[in-house]
C-alpha positions as CSV (number, residue, x, y, z in Angstrom):
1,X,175.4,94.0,60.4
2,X,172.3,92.8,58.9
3,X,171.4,89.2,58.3
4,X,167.7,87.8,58.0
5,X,165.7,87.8,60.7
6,X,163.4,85.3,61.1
7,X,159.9,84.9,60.2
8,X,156.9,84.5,62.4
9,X,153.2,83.7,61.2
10,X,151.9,86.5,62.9
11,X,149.3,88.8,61.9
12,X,151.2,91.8,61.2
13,X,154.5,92.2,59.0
14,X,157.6,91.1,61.0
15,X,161.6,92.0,60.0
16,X,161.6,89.0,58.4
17,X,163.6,87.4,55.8
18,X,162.3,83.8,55.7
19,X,159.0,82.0,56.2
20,X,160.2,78.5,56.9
21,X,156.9,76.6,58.0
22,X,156.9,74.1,61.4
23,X,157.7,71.1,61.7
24,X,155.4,68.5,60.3
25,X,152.8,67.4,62.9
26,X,153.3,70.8,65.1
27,X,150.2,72.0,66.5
28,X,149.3,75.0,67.7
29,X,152.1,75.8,70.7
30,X,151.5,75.3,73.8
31,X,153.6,75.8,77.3
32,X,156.1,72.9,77.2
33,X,157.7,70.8,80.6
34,X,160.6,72.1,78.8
35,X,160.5,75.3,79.4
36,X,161.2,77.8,82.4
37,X,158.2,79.6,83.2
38,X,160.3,82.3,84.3
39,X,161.5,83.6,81.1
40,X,157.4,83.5,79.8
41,X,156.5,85.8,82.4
42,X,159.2,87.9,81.0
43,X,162.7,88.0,79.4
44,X,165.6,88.5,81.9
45,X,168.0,91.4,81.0
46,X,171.1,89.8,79.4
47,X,174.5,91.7,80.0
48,X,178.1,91.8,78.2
49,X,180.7,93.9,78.4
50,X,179.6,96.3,76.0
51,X,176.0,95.8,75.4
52,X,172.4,94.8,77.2
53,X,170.0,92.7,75.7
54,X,166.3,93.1,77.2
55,X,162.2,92.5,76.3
56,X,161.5,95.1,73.6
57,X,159.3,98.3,75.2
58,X,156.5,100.5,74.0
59,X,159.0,103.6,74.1
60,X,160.9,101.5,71.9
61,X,158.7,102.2,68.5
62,X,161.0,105.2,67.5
63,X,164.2,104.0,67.4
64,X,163.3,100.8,66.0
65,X,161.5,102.4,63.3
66,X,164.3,104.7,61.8
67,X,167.2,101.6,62.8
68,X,165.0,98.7,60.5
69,X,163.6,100.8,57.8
70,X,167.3,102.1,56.3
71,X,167.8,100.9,53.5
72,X,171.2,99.2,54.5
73,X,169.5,97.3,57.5
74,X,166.5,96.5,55.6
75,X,168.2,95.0,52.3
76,X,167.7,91.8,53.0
77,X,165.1,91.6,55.9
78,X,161.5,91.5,55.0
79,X,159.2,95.3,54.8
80,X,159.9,96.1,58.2
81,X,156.6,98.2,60.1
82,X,156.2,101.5,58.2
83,X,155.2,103.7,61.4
84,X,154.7,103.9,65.0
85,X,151.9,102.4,65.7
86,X,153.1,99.4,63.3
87,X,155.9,98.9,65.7
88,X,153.9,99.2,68.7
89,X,151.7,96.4,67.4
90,X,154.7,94.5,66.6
91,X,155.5,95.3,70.1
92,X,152.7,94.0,71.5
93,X,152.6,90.9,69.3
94,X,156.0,89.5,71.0
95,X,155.1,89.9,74.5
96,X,152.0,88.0,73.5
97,X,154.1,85.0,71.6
98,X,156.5,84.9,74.3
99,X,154.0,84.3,76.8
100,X,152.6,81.2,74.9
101,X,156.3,80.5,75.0
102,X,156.9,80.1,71.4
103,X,159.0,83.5,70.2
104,X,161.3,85.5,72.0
105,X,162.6,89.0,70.3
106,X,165.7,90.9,72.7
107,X,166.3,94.8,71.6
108,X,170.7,95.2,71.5
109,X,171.2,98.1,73.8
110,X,175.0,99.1,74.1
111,X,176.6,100.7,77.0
112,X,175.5,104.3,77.5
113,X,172.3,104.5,75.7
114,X,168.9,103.9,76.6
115,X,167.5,103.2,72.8
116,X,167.3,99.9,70.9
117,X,169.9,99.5,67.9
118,X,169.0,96.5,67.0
119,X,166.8,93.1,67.3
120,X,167.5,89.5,68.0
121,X,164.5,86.9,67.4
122,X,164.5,83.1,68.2
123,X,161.1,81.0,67.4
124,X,160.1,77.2,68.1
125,X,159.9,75.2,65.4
126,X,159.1,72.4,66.9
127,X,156.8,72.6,70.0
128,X,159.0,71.5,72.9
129,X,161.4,74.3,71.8
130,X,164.3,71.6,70.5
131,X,164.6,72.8,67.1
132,X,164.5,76.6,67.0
133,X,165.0,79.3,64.1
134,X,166.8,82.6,64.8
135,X,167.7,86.0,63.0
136,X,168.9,89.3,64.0
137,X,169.2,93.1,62.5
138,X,171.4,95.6,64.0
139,X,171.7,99.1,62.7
140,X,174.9,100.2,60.4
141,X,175.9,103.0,62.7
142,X,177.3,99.3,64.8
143,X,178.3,97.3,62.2
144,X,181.7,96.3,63.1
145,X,182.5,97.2,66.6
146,X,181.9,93.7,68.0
147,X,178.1,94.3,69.3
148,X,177.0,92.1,67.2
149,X,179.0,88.8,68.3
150,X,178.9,89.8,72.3
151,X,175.0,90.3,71.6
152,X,174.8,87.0,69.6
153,X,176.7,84.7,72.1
154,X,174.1,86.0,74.6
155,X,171.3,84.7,72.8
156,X,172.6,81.5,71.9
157,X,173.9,80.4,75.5
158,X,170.4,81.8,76.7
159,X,168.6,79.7,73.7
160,X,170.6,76.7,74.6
161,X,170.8,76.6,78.5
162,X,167.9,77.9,79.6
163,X,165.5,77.7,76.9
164,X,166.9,74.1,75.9
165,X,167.3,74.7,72.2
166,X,169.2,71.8,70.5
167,X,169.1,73.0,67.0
168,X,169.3,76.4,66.4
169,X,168.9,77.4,62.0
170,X,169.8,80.5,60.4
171,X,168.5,81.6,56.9
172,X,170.4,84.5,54.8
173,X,170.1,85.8,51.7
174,X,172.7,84.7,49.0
175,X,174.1,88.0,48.0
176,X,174.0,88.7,52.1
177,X,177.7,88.4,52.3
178,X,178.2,90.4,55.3
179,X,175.7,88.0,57.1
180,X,176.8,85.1,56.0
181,X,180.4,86.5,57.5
182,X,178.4,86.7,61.2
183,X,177.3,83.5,61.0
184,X,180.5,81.8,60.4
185,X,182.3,83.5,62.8
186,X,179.7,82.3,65.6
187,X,180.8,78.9,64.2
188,X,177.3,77.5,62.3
189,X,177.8,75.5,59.8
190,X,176.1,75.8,56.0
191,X,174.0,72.7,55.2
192,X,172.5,73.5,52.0
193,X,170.9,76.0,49.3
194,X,167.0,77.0,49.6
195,X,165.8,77.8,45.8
196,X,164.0,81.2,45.4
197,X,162.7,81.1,49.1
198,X,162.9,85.0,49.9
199,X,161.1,87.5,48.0
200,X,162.3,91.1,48.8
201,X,160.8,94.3,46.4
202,X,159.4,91.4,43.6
203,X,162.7,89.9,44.0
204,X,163.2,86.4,44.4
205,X,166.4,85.1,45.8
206,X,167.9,81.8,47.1
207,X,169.0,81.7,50.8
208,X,171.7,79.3,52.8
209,X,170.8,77.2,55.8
210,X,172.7,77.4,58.3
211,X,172.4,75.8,61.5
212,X,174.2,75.6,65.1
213,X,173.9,72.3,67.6
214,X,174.1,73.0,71.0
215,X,177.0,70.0,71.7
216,X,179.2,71.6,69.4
217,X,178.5,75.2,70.9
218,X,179.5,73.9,74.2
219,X,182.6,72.1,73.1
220,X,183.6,75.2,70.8
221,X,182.9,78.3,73.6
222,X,186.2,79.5,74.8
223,X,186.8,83.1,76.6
224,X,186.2,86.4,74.8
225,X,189.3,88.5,73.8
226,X,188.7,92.0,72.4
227,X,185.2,91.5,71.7
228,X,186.1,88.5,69.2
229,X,184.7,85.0,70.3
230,X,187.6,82.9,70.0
231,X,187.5,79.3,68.7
């Protein structure tokens, strides 16, 4: 599984696949009534059935560096970091934006293992944390074994209830078919067609906006059943 993940104006490269700019009349962030000042001293571990999602670590640089950089994974994600030290920066970089409490980044863990398989990323867009972007990457190795939907309901009921996202947006890649799929099955909805607003290897393709409301997550979330979310 491998659907854009989001960008952040940061000032090294991000897995990105879209640079969607903040909300007119955003300043720079800063920490909002909103907000639980727990989760900016650090990210809680989040656990499913079959996989843990906690802050990224140092030690983490590795795995995430061979997992974002195939060329499967990184199709349709902005140049991921290059080398170890780019991935510790990165590192670094969303511990600092998660104190300001404007970015949060969870590494997918499954069951049994110790090493990061993949990345979830949520980001403000609007300062109180209302309206909110998210993306997500997740090695091929676990494509299809239900990690990513257990991993993604975990972010989204963490985005919604504790964070107090409203609005939650997703931007993919047209020819991202396989991401598009994810998205759908989490039950967002497509709301229109960006024109040439991803550019991969001199590429430039169109992406679909897709977006989740918190309401409708809440009136939608029933029990899990095989690893499948069920509607």
């Amino acid at each position: 599984m491998a659907a854009n993940v989001i960008a952040a104006v940061i000032e090294m490269p991000v897995m990105t696949g879209t640079q969607s700019a903040p909300r007119p009349g955003m300043t720079a962030p800063l920490a909002s009534p909103r907000l639980r000042p727990d989760w900016r001293g650090a990210l809680p571990t989040l656990v499913g059935p079959g996989v843990t999602l906690r802050e990224l670590q140092m030690s983490d640089a590795p795995a995430l560096l061979a997992t974002m950089n195939a060329e499967e994974v990184a199709r349709f994600i902005s140049t991921p970091p290059r080398s170890v030290g780019a991935f510790e920066r990165f590192i670094r970089w969303t511990q600092r934006a998660r104190a300001e409490g404007r970015y949060i980044c969870f590494a997918v863990v499954p069951h049994g293992m110790s090493a990061p398989v993949g990345v979830f990323q949520v980001r403000q867009l609007e300062a109180n944390f209302a309206t909110a972007e998210w993306g997500f990457a997740l090695g091929s190795a676990y494509w299809g074994k239900g990690y990513f939907v257990e991993a993604a309901t975990l972010v989204l009921e963490f985005a919604f209830d504790t964070v107090g996202v409203e609005r939650m947006e997703a931007r993919s890649a047209t020819p991202n078919g396989r991401g598009h799929g994810a998205l759908r099955k989490l039950g967002a909805v497509w709301e229109g067609l960006l024109r040439r607003s991803f550019s991969k290897d001199g590429r430039q393709m169109d992406q679909m906006l897709w977006s989740i409301l918190a309401d409708e997550w809440r009136q939608s979330k029933r029990t899990w059943a095989n690893g499948v979310l069920m509607h």
